[in-house]
N, C-alpha and C positions, 0 to 999 in steps of 0.2 A: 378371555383375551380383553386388556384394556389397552387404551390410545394415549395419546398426548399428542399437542400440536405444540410447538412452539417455533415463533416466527421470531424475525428480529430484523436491526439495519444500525449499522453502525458507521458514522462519519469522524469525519474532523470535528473539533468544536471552535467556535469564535473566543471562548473563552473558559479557561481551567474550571473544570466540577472538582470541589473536595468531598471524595466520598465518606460515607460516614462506618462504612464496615468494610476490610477487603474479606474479601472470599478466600476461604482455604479449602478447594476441591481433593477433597485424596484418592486416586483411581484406586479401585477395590484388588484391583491386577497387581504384579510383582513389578517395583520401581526401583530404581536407587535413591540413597537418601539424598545426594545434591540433586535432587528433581527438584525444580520449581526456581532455582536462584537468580536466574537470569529470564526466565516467563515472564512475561508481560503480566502481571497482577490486575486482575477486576477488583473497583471498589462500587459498592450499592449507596448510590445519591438517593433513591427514593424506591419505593414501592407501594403500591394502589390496587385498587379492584379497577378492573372496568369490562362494562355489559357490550359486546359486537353481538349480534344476529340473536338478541336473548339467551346469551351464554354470558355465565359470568367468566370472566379468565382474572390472571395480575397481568400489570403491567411494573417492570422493573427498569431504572433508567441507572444506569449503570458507569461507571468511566473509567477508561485505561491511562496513568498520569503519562505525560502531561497534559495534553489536547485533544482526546480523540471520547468519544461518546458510543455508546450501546445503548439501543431502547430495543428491550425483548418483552412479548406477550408472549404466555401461555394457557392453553383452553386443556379442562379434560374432554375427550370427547368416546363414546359410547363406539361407532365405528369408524376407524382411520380410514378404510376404504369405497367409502359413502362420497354420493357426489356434494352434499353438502357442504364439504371440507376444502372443495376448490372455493367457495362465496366467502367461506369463514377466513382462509388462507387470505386471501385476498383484500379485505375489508381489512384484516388483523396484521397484514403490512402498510397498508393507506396508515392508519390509524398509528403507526410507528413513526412512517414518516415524517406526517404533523406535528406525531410530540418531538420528534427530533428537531424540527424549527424552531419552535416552541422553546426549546430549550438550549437555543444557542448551537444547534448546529450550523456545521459551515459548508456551503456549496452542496448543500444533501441533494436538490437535484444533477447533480453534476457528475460530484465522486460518491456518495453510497453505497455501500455494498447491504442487497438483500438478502436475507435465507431465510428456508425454509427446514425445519427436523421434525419429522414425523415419527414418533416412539409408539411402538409394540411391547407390550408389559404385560406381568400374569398371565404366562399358556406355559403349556408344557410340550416338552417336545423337541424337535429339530423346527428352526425359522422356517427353512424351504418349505415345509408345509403351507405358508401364504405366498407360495408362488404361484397358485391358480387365480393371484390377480393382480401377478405380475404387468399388466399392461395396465393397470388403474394405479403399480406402484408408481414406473416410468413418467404415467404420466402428472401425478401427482409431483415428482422430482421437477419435469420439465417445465411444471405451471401449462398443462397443452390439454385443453380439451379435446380434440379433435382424435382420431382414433392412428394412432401409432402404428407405422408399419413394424412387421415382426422383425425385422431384422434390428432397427432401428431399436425395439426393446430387447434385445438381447446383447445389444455393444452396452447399452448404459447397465444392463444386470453385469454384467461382466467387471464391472469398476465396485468391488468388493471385498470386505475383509470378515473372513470369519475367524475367530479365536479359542474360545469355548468349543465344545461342539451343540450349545444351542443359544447363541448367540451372535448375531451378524452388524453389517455394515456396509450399507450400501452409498455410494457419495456421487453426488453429480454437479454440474455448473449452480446452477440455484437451491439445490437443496440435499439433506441424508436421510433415510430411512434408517434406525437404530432399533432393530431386534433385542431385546437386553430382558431374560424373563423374570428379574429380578425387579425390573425399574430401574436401574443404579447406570443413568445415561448422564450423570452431572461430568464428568472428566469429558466424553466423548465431545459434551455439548463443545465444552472450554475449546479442546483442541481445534472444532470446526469454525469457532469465533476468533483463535486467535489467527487462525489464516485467513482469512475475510478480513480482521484487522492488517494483515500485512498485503492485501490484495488492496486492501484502501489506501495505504500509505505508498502501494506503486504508482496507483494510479495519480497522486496526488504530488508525488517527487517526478513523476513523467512530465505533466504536464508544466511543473514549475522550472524543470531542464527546459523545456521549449519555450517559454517565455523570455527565460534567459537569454537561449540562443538566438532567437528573434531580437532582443533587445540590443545585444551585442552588433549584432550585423546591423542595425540603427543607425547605432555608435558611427561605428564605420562608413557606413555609407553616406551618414550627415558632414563629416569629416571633409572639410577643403581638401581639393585634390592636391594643395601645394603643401599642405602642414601633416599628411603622411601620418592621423592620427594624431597629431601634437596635441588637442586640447582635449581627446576623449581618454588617452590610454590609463589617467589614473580610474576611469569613472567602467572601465572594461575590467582593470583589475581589480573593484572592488564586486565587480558583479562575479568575476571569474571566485573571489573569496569565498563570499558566501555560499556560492555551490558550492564549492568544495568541502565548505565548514558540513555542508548538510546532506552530501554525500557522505564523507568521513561517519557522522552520525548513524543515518538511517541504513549505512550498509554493516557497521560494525553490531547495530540491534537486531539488522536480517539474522547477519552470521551466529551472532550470541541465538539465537532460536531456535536455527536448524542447526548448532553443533550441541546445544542442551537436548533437542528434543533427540536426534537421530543418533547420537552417543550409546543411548540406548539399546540399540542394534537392534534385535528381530524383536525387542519387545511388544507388546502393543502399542502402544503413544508412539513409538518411531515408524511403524509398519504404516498403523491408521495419517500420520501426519505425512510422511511419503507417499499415500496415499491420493490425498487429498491436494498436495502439493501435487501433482503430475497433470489432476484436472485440475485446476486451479493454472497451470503452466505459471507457477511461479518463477522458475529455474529461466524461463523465457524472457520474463520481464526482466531478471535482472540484469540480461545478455542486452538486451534494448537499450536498459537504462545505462547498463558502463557503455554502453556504444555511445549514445549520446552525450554521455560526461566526455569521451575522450573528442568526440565533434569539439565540443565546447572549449576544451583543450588544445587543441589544434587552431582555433580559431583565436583563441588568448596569445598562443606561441606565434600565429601569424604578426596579431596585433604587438605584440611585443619587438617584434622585430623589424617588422617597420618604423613604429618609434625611437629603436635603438639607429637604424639606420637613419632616421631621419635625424636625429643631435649628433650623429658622426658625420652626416655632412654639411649639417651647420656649425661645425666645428671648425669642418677643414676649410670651410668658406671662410668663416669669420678670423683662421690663419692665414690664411691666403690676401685675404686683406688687410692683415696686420702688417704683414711683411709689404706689399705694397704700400702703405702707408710709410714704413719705415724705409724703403726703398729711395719713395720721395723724399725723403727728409734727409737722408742722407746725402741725395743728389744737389738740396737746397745749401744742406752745408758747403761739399765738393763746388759748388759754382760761386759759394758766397768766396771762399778764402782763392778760388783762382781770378777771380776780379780783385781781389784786395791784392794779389802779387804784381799781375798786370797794369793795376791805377794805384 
């Protein structure tokens, strides 16, 4: 039995990486041939040595076009279920993070997404066989020193995909375990990166909806109470735009991924991606997120129509005083020609 640790963190980036290779993963499993057209594509900016706790590993710095960054280590390591692997783990996502700065990430303490894949290669046999340390798997998944109640390690064994019959997958909030006795964990890796990538880009569109809608109620709120929005509502609808432009965007790239990967039906890559999506609660996020586009919506249709009400009754005022005007003037005529009959 051999190990592999690979850790990684993937953010925004401040500015486009052009990669210099993209990655062509082909899972060794049965796919169709339009797999991959609409996937989010890895391209490899760099790759290096570097030495954590006197282990050599690589580090690869990676990008998804247009703006988004990966920085992934990997160590081989002799036992996956050693406690050194918690220090190495650990040190081997710090060490991520930094070159994510480093390299023009954006907001990486903020939005980042961590993970950990712990790979078992070369045994023979059925996986279940390292279940006798199952509670060192769990808690390796959960980054938790501390000694796991039983129950608590049998909900996260429970979030599992076996395929083969000796091959597994086990997935949880921060990290997989990948049983594969071949080594051939490159596809699994992709699919666990690219939802991390789309658990970043929620995180990332959440928070830039609530900027908005903050901004919006500003708007408004700074707004004379007599001008009913009059000098803000162009500067509400341009904020209302660009949501929408980046909604329209970031939800038609969701959909393109989970209708490419889950197309698939009971395949692996759809099973494993369904998976992982359920802990992930991606499907949640996006209920949050159209919730709040439609806030911000509601709050645009407020704004709009108060504005709209507001030039309809400075309309009807400004007719209202037309015909007063003209009232008098008529009345100046009518007095002028009945003195001109009278004198």
């Amino acid at each position: 039995m051999k190990g592999k640790l690979v850790a990684f963190v993937i953010s925004e980036a401040l500015r486009a990486k052009p990669g210099k290779e993209e990655l062509h993963i082909q899972s060794k499993r049965s796919a169709p041939h339009y797999f991959g057209e609409t996937i989010p594509h890895q391209f490899i900016v760099s790759q290096e040595k570097v030495f954590i706790r006197n282990r050599q590993g690589e580090v690869f710095l990676k990008t998804y076009k247009p703006d988004m960054l990966l920085v992934e280590i990997r160590f081989d390591v002799e036992d996956i279920f050693s406690d050194e692997i918690f220090d190495l783990n650990d040190d081997a996502i710090k060490y991520c993070y930094n070159f994510l700065k480093e390299k023009g990430g954006k907001d990486v303490d903020k939005f980042a997404e961590e993970y950990s894949v712990y790979v078992v290669y070369d045994y023979e046999g059925d996986p279940e066989q390292f279940f006798i340390n199952k509670s060192k798997i769990v808690a390796l998944l959960k980054s938790e020193r501390i000694e796991l109640d039983p129950e608590e390690v049998d909900y996260t064994m429970r979030a599992q995909m076996k395929y083969a019959n000796n091959d597994l997958v086990i997935v949880d909030w921060d990290g997989a375990f990948i049983f594969e006795p071949n080594g051939e964990f490159e596809f699994t890796l992709e699919l666990l990166q690219i939802a991390n990538l789309q658990l970043v880009r929620y995180h990332s569109l959440d928070s830039d909806i609530d900027e908005k809608l903050k901004h919006v109620v500003r708007l408004i709120k700074a707004a004379p109470a007599k001008s009913q929005f009059l000098f803000n509502a162009a500067e509400v609808a341009q904020v209302f735009k660009k949501t929408m432009l980046v909604r329209s965007e970031s939800i038609s790239e969701f959909q393109a991924v989970d209708r490419e990967i889950k197309l698939i039906g009971d395949w692996y890559s759809a099973r494993l991606f369904d998976l992982v999506s359920r802990k992930f609660k991606l499907d949640e996020w996006r209920k949050v997120i159209k919730g709040k586009l439609d806030d911000l919506e509601d709050v645009y249709s407020v704004a709009s129509e108060n504005f709209t009400v507001s030039w309809e009754r400075r309309g009807h005022n400004i007719e209202m005083i037309g015909w007063y005007i003209l009232l008098v003037g008529w009345m100046v005529f009518l007095l002028k020609d009945i003195f001109v009959l009278l004198f």
